[in-house]
C-alpha positions in Angstrom: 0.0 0.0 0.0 2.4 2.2 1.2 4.6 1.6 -1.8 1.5 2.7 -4.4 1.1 5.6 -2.8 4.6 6.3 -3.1 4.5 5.5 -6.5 1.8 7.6 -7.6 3.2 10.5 -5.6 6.2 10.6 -7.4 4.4 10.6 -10.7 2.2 13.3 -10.1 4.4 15.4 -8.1 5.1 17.4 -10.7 1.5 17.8 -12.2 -0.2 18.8 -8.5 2.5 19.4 -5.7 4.9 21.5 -7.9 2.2 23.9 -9.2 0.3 24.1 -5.9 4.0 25.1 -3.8 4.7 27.9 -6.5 1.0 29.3 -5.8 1.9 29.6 -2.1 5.4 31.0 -2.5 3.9 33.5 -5.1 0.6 34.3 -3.2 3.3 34.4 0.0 5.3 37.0 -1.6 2.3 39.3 -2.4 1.1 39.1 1.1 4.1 40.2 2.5 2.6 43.6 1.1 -0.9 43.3 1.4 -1.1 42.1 5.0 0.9 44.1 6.6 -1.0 47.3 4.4 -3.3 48.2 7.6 -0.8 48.7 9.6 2.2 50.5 7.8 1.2 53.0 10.6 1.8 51.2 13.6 5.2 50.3 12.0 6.0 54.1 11.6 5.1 54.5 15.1 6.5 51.9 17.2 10.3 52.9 15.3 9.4 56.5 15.6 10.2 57.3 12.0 8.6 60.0 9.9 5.0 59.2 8.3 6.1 60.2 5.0 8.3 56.9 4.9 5.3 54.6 4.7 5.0 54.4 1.1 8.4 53.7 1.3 8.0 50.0 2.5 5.8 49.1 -0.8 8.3 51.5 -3.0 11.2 49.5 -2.1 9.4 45.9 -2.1 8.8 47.1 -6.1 11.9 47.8 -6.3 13.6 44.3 -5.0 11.1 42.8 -7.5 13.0 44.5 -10.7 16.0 44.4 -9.3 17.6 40.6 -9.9 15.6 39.7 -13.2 18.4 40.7 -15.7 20.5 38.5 -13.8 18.2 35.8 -13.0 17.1 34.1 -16.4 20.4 33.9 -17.6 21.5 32.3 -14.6 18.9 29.5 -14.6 19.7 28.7 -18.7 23.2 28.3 -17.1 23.1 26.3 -13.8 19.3 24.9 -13.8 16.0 26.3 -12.8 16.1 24.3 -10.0 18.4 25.7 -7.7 17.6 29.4 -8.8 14.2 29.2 -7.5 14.8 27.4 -4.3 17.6 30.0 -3.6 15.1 32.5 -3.9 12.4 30.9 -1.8 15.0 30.3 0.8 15.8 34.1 1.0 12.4 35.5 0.9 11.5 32.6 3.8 14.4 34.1 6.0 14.0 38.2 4.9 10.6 37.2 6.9 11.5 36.2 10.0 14.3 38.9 9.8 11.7 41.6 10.0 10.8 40.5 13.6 14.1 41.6 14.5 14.2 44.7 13.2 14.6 47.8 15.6 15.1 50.7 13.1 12.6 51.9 10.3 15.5 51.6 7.8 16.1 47.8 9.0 12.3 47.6 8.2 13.0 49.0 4.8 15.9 46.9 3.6 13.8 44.0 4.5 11.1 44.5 2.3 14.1 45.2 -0.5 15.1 41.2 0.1 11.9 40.4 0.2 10.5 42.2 -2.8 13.4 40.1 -5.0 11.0 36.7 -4.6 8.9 38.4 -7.4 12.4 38.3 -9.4 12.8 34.9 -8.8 9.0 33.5 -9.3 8.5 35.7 -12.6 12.0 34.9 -14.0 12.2 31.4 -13.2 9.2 29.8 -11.8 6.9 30.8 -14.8 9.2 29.2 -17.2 9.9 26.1 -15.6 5.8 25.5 -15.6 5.9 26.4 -19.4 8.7 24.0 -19.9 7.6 21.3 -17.4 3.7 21.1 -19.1 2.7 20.5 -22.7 1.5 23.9 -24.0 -2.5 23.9 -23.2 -2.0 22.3 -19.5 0.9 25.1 -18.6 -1.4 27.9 -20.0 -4.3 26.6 -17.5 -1.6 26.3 -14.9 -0.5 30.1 -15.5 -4.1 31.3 -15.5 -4.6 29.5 -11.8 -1.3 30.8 -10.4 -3.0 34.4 -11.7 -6.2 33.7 -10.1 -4.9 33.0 -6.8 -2.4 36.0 -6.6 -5.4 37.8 -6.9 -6.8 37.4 -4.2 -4.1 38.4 -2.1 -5.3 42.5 -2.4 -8.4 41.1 -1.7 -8.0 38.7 1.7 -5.0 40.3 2.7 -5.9 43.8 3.9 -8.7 42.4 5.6 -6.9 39.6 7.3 -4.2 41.8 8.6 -6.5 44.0 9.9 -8.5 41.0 11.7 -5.1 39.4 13.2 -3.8 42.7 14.4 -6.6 43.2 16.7 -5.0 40.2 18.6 -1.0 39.9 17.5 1.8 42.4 17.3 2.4 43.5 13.5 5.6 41.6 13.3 4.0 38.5 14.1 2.6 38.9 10.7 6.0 38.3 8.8 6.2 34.9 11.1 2.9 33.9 9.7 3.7 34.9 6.3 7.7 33.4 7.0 5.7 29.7 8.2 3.7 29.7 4.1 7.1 30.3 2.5 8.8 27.5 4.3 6.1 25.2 3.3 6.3 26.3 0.3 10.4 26.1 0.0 9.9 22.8 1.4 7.3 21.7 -1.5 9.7 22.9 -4.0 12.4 21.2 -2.8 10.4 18.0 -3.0 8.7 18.2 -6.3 9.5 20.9 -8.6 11.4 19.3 -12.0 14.7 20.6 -13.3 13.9 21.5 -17.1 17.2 22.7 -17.9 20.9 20.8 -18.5 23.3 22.1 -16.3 25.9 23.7 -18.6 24.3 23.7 -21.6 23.9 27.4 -21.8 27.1 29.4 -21.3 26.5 32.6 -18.9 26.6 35.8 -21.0 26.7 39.1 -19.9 25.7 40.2 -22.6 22.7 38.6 -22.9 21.7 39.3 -19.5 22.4 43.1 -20.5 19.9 42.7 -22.7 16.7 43.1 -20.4 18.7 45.5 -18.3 18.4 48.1 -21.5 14.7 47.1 -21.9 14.4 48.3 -18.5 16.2 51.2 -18.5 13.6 52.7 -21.2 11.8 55.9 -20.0 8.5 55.1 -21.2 8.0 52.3 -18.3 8.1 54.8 -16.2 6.9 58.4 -17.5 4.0 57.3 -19.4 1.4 57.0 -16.8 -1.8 55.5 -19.2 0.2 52.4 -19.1 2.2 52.1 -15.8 1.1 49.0 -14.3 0.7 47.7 -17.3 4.0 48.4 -18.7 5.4 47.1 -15.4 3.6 43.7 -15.6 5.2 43.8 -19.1 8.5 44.4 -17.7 7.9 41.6 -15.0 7.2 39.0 -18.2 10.3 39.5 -20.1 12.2 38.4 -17.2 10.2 35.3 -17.5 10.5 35.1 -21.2 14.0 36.4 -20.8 15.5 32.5 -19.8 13.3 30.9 -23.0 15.0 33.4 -25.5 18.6 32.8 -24.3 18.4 29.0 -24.5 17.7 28.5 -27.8 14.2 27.9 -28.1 12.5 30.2 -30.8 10.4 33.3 -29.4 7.3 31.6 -31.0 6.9 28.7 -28.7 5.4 30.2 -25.8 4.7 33.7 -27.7 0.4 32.6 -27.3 1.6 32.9 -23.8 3.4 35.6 -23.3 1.5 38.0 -25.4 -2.0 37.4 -23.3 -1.3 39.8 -20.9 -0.3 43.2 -23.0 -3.4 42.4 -25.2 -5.9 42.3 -22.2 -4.0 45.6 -20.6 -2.1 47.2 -22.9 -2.2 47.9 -26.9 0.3 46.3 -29.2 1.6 49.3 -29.9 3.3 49.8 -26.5 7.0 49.4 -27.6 7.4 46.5 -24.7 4.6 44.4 -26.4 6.4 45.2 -29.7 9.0 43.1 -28.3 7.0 40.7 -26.7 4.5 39.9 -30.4 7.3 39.8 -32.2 
């Protein structure tokens, strides 16, 4: 009995386990944010730090989130997917539980920097593998579940962090939120697939430069019709960033990729220009 259940854990890791611990480690890393939104000003008060700083703590979480995907995609063509993405689950799980020790409002900050760079690491890496571990249909039905759920988190989290701080301290959020990234570090460990030869692609700077000047456009940032969308743009090409440099042609998961900039942005925006090929 016990070795059938074995058996068909290890088959269907991959198609169940591996999908459900990127959910949590994604929805985990958006909740960071929208949990502790309520009270941003309790956190400004209990380090004494000036009011204006509390935008600060989302500004900078943005800002860890763009701040590894040049680096990233390259990376995982050259030393595997695999240990990429659990690298960057274990640092967001410990960037939690760093927060409780905190005793300055610019501690605070540099912690939300760390834990701001999960988004690097599930958008650069953790998309792709699901693209390349699922036939084309299934990892488009995968991608559109992973969406789904981070969703909700601007939903459920404000309201939960509210709830739970009418009976813990605001930095026993970041332990709760430090508990679902472990679980989901651990479920990675366990089941996620390595799609990728180890050495197959050499590292290239200058291929990893390449997204760095995509970034560095004005227009991602000046022209405010498109902002978020242009940023959710920008957070794709890190994920399409790894398929270009291996080899595979543009076109295989283009259907993919482009979905996004024709639901919130026209084609004519220069990033999904490069995205439609």
């Amino acid at each position: 009995m016990m070795h059938r259940i074995s058996h068909w854990l290890s088959r269907h890791a991959a198609a169940l386990f591996f999908p459900a611990a990127l959910i949590l480690y994604d929805f985990s890393a958006y909740l960071t944010t929208d949990l502790i939104q309520p009270g941003i000003l309790h956190v400004v008060r209990d380090f004494n730090a000036d009011v204006a700083l509390a935008p600060a703590s989302v500004s900078l979480y943005m800002a860890g989130g763009m701040a590894l995907q040049w680096l990233l995609g390259p990376l995982s063509d050259r030393i595997g997917r695999r240990p990429v993405l659990l690298t960057g689950a274990l640092i967001f799980t410990l960037a939690c539980p760093a927060t409780l020790f905190t005793t300055s409002m610019t501690q605070f900050l540099i912690a939300r920097f760390v834990q701001g760079t999960s988004i690097c690491f599930i958008a650069t890496v953790g998309y792709v593998t699901v693209q390349e571990a699922f036939e084309e249909k299934r990892s488009i039905r995968l991608m559109a579940v992973i969406t789904s759920v981070v969703l909700v988190a601007p939903i459920v989290g404000p309201l939960s962090g509210a709830a739970l701080m009418h009976f813990i301290h605001w930095k026993a959020l970041f332990g709760i939120i430090a508990a679902m990234g472990l679980v989901a570090w651990l479920g990675l460990l366990l089941t996620m697939p390595e799609t990728v030869r180890r050495g197959d692609v050499p590292f290239s700077p200058r291929r990893a430069a390449r997204f760095s000047q995509r970034l560095s456009q004005p227009h991602l940032f000046t022209r405010r019709r498109h902002a978020v969308a242009e940023l959710y743009s920008a957070d794709e090409l890190g994920g399409g960033i790894a398929s270009d440099f291996n080899g595979r042609r543009r076109t295989d998961h283009q259907r993919v990729r482009t979905e996004p900039c024709r639901s919130s942005a026209p084609l004519s925006s220069p990033t999904c220009r490069w995205r439609a090929g």
